[in-house]
N, CA, C and O atoms as a Tinker XYZ file with bonds, in Angstrom:
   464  protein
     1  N    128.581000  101.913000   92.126000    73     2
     2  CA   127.905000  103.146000   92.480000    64     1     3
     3  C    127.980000  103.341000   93.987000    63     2     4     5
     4  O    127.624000  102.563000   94.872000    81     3
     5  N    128.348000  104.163000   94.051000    73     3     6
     6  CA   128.357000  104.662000   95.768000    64     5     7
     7  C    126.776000  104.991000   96.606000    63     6     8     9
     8  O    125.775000  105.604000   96.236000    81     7
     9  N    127.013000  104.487000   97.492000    73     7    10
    10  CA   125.588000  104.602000   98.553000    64     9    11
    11  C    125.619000  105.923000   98.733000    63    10    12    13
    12  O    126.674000  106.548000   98.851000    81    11
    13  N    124.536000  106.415000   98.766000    73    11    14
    14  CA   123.885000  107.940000   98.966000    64    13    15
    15  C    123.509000  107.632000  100.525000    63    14    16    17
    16  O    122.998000  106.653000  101.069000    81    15
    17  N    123.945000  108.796000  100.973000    73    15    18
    18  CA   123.274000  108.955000  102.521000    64    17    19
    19  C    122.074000  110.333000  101.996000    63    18    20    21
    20  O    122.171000  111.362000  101.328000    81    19
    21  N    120.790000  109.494000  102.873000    73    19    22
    22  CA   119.961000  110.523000  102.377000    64    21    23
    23  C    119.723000  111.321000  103.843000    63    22    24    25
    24  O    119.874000  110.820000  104.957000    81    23
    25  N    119.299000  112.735000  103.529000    73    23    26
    26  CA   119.264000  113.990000  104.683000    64    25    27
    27  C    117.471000  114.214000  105.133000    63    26    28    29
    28  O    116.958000  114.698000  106.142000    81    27
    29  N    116.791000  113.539000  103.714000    73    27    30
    30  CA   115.254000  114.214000  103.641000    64    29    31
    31  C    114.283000  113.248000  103.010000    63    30    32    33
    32  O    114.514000  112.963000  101.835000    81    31
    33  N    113.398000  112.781000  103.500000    73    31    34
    34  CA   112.178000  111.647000  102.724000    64    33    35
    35  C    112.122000  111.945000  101.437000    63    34    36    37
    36  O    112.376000  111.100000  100.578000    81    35
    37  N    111.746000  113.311000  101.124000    73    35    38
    38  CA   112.328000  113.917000  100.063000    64    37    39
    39  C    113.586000  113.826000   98.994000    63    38    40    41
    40  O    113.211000  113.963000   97.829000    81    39
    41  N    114.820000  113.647000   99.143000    73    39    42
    42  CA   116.208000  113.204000   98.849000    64    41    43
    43  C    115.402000  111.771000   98.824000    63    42    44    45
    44  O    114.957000  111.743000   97.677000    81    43
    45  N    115.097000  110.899000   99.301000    73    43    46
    46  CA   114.896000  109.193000   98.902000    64    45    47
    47  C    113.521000  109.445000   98.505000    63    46    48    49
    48  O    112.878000  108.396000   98.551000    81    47
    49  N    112.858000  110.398000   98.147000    73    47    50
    50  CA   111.588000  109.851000   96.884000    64    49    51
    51  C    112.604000  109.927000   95.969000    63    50    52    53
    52  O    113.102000  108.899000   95.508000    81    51
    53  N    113.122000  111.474000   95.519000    73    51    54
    54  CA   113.989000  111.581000   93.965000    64    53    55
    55  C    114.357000  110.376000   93.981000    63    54    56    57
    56  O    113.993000  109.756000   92.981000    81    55
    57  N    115.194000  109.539000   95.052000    73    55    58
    58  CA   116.257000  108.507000   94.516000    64    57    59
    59  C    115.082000  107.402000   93.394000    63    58    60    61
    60  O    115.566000  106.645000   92.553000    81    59
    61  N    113.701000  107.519000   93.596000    73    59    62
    62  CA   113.117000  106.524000   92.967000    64    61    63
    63  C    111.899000  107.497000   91.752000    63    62    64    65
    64  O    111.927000  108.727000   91.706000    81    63
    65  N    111.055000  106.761000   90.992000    73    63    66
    66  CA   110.081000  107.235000   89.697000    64    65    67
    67  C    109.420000  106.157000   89.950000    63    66    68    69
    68  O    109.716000  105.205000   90.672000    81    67
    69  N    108.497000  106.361000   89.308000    73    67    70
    70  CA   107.206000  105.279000   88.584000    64    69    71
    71  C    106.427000  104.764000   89.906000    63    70    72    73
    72  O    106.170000  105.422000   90.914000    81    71
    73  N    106.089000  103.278000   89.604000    73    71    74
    74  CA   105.057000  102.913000   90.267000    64    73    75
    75  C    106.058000  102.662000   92.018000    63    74    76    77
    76  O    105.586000  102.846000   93.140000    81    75
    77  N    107.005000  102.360000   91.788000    73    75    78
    78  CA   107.532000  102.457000   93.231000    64    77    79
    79  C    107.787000  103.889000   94.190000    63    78    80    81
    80  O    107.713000  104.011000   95.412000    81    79
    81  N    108.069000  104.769000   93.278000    73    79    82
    82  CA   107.430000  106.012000   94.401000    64    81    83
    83  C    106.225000  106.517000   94.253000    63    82    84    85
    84  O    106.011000  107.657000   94.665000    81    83
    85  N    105.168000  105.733000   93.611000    73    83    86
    86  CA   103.794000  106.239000   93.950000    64    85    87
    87  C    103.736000  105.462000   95.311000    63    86    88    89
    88  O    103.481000  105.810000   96.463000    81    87
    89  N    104.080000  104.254000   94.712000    73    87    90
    90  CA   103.545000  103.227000   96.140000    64    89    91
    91  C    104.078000  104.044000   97.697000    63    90    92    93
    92  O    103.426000  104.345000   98.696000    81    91
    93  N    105.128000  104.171000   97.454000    73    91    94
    94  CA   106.026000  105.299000   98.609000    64    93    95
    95  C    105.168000  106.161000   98.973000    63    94    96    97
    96  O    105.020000  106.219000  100.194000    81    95
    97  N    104.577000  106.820000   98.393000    73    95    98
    98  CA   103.634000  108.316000   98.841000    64    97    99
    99  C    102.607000  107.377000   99.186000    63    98   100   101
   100  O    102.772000  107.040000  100.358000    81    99
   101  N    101.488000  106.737000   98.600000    73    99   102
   102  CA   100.721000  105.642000   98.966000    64   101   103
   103  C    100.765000  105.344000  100.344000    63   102   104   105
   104  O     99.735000  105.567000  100.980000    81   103
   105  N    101.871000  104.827000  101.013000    73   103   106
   106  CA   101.884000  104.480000  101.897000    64   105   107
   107  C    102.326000  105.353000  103.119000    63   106   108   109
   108  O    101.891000  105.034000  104.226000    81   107
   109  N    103.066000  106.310000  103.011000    73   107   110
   110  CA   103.291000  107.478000  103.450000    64   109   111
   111  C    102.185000  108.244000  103.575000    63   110   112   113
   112  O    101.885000  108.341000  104.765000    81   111
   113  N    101.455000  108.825000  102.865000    73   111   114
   114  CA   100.346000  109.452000  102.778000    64   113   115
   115  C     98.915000  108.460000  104.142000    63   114   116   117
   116  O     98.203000  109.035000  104.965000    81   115
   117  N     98.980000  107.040000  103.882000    73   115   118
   118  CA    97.998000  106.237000  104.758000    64   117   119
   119  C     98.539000  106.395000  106.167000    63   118   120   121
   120  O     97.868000  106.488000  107.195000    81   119
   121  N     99.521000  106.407000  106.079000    73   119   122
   122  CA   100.265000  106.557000  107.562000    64   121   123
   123  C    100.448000  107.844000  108.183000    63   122   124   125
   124  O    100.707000  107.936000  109.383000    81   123
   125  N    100.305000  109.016000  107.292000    73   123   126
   126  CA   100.189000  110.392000  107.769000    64   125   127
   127  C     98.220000  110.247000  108.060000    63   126   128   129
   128  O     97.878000  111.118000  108.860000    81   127
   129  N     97.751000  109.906000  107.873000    73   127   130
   130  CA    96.107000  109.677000  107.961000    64   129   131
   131  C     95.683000  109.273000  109.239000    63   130   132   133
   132  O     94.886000  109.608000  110.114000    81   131
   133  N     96.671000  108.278000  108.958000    73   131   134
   134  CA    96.339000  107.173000  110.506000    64   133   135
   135  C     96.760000  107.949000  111.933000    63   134   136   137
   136  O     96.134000  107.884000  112.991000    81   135
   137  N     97.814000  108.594000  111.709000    73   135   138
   138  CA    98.514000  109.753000  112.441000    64   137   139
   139  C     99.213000  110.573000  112.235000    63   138   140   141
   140  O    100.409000  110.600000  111.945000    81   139
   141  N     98.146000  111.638000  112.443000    73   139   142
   142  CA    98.234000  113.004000  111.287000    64   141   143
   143  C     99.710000  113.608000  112.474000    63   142   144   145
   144  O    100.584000  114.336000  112.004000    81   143
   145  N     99.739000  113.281000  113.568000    73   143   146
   146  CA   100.514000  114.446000  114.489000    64   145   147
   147  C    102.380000  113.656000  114.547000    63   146   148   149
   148  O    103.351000  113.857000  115.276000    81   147
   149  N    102.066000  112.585000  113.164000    73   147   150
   150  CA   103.775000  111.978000  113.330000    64   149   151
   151  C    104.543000  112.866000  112.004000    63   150   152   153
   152  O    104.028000  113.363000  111.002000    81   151
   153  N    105.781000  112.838000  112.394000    73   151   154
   154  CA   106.285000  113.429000  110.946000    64   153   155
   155  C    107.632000  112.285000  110.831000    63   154   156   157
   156  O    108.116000  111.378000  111.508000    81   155
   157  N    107.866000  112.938000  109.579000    73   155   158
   158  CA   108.558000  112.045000  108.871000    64   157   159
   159  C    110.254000  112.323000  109.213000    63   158   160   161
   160  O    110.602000  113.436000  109.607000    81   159
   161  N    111.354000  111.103000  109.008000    73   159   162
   162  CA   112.407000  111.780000  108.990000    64   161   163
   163  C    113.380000  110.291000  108.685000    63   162   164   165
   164  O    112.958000  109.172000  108.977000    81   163
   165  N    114.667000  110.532000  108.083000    73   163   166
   166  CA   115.323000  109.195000  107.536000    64   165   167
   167  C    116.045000  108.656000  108.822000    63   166   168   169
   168  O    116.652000  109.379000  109.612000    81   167
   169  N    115.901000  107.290000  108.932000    73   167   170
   170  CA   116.895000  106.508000  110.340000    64   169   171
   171  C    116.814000  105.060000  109.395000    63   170   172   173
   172  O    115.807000  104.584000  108.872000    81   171
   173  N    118.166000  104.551000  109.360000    73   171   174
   174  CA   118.881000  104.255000  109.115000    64   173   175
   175  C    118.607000  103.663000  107.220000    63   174   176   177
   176  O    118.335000  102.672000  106.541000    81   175
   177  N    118.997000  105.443000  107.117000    73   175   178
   178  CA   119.074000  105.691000  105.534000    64   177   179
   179  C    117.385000  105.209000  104.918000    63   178   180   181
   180  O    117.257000  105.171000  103.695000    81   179
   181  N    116.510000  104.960000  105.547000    73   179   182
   182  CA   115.295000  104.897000  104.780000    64   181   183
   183  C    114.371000  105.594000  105.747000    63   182   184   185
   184  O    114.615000  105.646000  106.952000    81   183
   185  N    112.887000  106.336000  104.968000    73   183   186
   186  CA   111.918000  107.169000  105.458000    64   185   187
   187  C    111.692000  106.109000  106.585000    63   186   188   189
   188  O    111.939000  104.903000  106.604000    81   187
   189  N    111.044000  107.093000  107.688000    73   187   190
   190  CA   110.732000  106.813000  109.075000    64   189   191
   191  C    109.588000  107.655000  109.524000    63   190   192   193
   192  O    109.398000  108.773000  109.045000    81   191
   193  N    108.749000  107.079000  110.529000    73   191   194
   194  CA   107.237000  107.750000  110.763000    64   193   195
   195  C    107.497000  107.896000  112.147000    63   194   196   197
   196  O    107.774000  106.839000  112.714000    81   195
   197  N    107.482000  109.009000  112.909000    73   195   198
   198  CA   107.751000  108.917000  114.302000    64   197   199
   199  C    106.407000  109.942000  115.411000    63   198   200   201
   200  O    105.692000  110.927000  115.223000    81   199
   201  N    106.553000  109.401000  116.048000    73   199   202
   202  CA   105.484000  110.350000  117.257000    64   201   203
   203  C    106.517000  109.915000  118.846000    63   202   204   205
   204  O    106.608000  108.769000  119.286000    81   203
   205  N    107.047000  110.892000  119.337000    73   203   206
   206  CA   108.199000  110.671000  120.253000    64   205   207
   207  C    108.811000  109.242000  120.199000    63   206   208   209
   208  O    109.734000  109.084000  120.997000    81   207
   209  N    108.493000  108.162000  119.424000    73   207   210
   210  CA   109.440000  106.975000  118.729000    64   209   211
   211  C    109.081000  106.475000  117.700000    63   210   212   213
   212  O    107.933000  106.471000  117.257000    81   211
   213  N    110.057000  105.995000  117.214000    73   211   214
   214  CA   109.569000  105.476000  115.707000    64   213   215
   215  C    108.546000  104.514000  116.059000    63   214   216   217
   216  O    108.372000  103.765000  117.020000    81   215
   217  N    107.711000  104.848000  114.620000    73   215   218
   218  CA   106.578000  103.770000  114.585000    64   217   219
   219  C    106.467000  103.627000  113.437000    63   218   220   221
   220  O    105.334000  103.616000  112.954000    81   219
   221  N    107.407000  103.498000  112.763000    73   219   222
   222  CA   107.364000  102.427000  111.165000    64   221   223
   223  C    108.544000  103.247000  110.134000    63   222   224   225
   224  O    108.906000  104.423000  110.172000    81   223
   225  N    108.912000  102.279000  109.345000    73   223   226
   226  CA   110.053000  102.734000  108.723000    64   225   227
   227  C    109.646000  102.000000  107.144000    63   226   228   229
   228  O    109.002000  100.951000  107.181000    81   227
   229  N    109.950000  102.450000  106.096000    73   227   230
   230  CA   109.571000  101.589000  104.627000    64   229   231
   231  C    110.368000  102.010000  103.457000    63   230   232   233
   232  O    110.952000  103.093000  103.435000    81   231
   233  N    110.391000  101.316000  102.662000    73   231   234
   234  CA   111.609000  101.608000  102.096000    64   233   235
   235  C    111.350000  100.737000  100.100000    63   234   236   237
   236  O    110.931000   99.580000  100.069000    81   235
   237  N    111.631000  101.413000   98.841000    73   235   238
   238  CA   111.312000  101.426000   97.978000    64   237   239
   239  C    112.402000  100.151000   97.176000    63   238   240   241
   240  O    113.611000  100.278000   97.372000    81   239
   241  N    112.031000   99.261000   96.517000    73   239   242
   242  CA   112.761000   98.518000   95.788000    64   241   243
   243  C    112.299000   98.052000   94.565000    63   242   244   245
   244  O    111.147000   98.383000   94.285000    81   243
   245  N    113.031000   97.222000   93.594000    73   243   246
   246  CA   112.606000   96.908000   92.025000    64   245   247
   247  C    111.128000   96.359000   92.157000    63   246   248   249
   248  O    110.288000   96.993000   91.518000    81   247
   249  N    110.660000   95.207000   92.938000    73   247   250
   250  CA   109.480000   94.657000   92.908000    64   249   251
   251  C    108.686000   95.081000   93.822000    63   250   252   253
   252  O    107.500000   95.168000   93.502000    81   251
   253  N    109.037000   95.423000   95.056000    73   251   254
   254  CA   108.447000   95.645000   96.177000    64   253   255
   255  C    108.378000   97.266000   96.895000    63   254   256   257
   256  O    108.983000   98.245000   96.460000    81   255
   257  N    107.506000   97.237000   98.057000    73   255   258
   258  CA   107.760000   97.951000   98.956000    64   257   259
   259  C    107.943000   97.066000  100.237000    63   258   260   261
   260  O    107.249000   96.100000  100.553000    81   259
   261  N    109.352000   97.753000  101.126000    73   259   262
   262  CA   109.559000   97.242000  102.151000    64   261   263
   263  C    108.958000   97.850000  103.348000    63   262   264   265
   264  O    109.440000   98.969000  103.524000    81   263
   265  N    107.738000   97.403000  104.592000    73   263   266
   266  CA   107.553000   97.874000  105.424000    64   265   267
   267  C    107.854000   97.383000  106.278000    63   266   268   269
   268  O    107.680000   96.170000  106.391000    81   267
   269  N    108.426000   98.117000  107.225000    73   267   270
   270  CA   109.331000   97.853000  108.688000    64   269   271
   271  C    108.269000   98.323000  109.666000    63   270   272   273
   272  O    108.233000   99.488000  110.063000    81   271
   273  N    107.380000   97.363000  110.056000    73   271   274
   274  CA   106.574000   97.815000  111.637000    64   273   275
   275  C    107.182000   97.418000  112.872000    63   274   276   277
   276  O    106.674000   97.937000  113.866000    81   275
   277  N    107.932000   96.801000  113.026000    73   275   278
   278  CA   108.971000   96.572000  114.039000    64   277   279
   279  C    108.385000   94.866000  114.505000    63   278   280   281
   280  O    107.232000   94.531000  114.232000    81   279
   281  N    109.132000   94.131000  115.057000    73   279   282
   282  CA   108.769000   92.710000  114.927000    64   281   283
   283  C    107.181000   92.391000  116.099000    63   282   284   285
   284  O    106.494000   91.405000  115.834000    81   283
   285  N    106.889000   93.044000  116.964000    73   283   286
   286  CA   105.862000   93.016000  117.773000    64   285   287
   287  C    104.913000   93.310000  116.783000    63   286   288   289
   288  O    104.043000   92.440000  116.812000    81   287
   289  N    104.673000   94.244000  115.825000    73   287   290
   290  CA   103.823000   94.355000  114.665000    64   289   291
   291  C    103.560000   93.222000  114.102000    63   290   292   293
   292  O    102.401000   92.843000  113.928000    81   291
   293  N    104.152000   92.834000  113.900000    73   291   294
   294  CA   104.339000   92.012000  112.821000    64   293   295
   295  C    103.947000   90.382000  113.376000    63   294   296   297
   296  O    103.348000   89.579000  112.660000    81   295
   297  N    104.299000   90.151000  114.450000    73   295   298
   298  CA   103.728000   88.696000  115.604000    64   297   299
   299  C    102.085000   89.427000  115.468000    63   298   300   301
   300  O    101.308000   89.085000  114.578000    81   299
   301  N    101.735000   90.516000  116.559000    73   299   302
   302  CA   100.357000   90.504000  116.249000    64   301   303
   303  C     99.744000   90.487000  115.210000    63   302   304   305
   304  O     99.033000   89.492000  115.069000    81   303
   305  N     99.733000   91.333000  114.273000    73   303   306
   306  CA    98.758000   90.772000  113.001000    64   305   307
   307  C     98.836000   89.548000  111.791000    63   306   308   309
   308  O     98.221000   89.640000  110.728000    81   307
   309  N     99.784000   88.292000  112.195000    73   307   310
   310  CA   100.371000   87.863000  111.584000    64   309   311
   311  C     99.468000   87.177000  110.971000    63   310   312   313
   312  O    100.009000   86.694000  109.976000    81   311
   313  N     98.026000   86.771000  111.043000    73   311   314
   314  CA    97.358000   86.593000  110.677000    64   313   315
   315  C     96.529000   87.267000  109.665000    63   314   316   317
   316  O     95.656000   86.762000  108.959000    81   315
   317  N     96.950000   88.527000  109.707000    73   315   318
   318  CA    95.867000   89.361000  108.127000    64   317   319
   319  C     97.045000   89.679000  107.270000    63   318   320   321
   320  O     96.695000   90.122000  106.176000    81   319
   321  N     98.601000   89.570000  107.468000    73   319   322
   322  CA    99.639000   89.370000  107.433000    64   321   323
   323  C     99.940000   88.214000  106.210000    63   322   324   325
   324  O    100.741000   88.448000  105.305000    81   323
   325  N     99.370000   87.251000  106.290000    73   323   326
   326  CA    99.835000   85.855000  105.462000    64   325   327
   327  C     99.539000   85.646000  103.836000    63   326   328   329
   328  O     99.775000   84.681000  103.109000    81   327
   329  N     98.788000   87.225000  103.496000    73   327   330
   330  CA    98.989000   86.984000  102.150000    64   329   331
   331  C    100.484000   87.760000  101.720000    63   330   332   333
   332  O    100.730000   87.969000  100.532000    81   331
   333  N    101.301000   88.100000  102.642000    73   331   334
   334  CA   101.917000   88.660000  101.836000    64   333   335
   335  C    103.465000   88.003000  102.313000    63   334   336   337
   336  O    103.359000   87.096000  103.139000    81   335
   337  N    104.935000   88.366000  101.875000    73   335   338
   338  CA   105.634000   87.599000  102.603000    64   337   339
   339  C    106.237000   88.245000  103.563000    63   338   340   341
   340  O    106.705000   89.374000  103.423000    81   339
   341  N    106.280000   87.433000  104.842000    73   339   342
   342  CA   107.183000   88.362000  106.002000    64   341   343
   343  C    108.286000   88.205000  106.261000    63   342   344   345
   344  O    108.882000   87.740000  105.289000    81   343
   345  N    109.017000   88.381000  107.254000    73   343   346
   346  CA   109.914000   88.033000  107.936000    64   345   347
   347  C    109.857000   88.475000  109.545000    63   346   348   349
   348  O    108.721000   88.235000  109.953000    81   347
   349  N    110.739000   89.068000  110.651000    73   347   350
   350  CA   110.695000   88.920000  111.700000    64   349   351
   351  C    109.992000   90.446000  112.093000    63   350   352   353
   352  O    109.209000   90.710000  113.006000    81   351
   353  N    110.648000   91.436000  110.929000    73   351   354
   354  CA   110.298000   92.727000  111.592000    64   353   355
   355  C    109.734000   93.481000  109.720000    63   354   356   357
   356  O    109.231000   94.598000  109.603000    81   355
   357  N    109.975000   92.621000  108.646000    73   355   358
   358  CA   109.229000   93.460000  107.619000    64   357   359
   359  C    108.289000   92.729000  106.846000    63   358   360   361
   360  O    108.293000   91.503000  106.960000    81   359
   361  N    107.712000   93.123000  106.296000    73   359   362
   362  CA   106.534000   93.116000  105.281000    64   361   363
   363  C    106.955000   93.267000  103.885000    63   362   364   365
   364  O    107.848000   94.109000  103.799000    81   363
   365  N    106.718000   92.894000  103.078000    73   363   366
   366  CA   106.928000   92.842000  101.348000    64   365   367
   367  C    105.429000   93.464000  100.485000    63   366   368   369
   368  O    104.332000   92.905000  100.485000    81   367
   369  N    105.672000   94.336000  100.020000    73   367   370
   370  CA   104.335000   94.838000   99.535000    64   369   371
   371  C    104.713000   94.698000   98.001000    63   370   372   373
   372  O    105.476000   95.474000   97.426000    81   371
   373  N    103.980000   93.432000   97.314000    73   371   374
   374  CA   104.212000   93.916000   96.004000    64   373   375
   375  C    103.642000   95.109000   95.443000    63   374   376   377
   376  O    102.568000   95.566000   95.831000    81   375
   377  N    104.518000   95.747000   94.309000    73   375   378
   378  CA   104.504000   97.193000   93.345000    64   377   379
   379  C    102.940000   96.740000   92.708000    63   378   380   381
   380  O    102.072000   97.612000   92.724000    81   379
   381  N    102.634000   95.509000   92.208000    73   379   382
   382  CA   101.772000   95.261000   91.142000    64   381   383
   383  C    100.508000   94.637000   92.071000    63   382   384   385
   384  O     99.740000   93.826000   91.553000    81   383
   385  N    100.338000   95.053000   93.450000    73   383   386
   386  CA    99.194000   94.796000   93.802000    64   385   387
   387  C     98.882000   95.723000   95.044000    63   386   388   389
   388  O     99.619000   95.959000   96.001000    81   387
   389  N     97.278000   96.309000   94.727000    73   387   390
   390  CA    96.883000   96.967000   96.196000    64   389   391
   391  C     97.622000   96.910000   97.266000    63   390   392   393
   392  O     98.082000   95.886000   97.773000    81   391
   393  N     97.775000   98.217000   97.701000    73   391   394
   394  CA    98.536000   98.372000   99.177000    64   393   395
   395  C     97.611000   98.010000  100.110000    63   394   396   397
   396  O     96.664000   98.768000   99.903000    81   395
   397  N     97.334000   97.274000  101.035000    73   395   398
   398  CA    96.560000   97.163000  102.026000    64   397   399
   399  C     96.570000   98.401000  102.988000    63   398   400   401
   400  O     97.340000   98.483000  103.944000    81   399
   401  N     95.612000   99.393000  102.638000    73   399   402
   402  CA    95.892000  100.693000  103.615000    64   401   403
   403  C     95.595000  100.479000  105.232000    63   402   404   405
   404  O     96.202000  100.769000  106.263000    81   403
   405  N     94.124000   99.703000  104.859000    73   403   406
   406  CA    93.440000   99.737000  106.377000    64   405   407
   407  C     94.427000   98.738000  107.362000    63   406   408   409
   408  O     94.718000   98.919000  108.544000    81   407
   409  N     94.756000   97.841000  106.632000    73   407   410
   410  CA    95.544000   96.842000  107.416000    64   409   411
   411  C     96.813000   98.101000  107.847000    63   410   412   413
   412  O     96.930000   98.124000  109.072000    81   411
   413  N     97.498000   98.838000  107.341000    73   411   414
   414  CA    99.022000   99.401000  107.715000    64   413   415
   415  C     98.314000  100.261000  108.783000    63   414   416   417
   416  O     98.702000  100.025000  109.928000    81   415
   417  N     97.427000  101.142000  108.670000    73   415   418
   418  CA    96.860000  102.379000  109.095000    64   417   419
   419  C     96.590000  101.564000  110.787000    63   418   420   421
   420  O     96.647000  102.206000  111.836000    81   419
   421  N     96.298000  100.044000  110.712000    73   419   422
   422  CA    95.724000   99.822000  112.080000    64   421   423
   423  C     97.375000   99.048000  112.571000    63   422   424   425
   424  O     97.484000   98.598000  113.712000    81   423
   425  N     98.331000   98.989000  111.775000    73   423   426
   426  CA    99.627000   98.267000  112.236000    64   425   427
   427  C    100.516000   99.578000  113.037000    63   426   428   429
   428  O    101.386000   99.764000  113.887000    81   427
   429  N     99.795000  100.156000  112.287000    73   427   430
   430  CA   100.745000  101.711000  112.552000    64   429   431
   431  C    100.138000  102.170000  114.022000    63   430   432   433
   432  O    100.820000  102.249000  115.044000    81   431
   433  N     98.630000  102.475000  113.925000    73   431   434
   434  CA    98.275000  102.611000  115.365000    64   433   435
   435  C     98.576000  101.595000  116.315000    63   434   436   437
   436  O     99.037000  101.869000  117.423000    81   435
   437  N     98.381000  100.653000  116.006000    73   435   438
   438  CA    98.988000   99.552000  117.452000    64   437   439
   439  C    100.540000   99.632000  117.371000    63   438   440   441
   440  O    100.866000   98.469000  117.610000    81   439
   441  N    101.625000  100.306000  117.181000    73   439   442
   442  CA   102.805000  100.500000  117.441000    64   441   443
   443  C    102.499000  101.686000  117.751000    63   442   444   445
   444  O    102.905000  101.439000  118.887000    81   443
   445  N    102.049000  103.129000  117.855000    73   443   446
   446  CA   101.791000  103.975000  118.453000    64   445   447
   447  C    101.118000  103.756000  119.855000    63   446   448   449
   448  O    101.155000  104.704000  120.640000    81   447
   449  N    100.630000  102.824000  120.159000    73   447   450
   450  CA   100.191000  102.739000  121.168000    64   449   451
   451  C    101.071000  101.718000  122.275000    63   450   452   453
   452  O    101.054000  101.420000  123.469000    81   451
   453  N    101.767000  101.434000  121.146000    73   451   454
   454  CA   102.519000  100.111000  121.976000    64   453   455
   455  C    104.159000  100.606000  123.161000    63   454   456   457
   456  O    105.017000  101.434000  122.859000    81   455
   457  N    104.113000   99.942000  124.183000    73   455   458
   458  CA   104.894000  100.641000  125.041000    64   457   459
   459  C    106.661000  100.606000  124.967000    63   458   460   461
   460  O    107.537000  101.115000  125.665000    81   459
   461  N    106.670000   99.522000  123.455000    73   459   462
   462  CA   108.271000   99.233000  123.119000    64   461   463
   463  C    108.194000  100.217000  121.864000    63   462   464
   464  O    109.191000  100.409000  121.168000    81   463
């Protein structure tokens, strides 16, 4: 199957159904909350949250949701961080358990505020 280049957050919800694009809006939706004045737009082929720079990127898969807070995110809270699995710059949100809103909503503001 050939890779789709997507144009619109929109174009990559269709690409997904069920509980993985609820989780998508889920988390999209907490992050439009947290900062109502960012909008959305695709960089590098998955949804992106920006306010004059990106400040988070996430992305839909079979088990998971992938969130990309960028790796400084991800060192600071690495501690409310450890139930879930990380790596250097993403987050693993399982499909079959609570999204941690308040935790993203305050990951999201401290990369909005942050000067990288």
């Amino acid at each position: 199957m050939a890779k789709i280049a997507f144009k619109t957050v929109k174009e990559y919800w269709d690409a997904f159904d069920g509980i993985t694009l609820e989780k998508m809006q889920e988390l999209h939706a907490c992050i439009q909350e947290a900062i109502p004045e960012a909008t959305s737009c695709i960089s590098y082929n998955m949804p992106a949250i920006r306010k004059e720079k990106i400040i988070a990127y996430y992305a839909g898969y079979k088990n998971h949701i992938g969130f990309y807070p960028l790796p400084q995110c991800i060192l600071h809270f690495k501690d409310q961080l450890k139930p879930y699995k990380t790596s250097k710059g993403a987050v693993q949100f399982s499909l079959h358990q609570p999204l941690p809103l308040n935790l993203i909503a305050e990951m999201v503001r401290f990369n909005l505020a942050s000067k990288s």
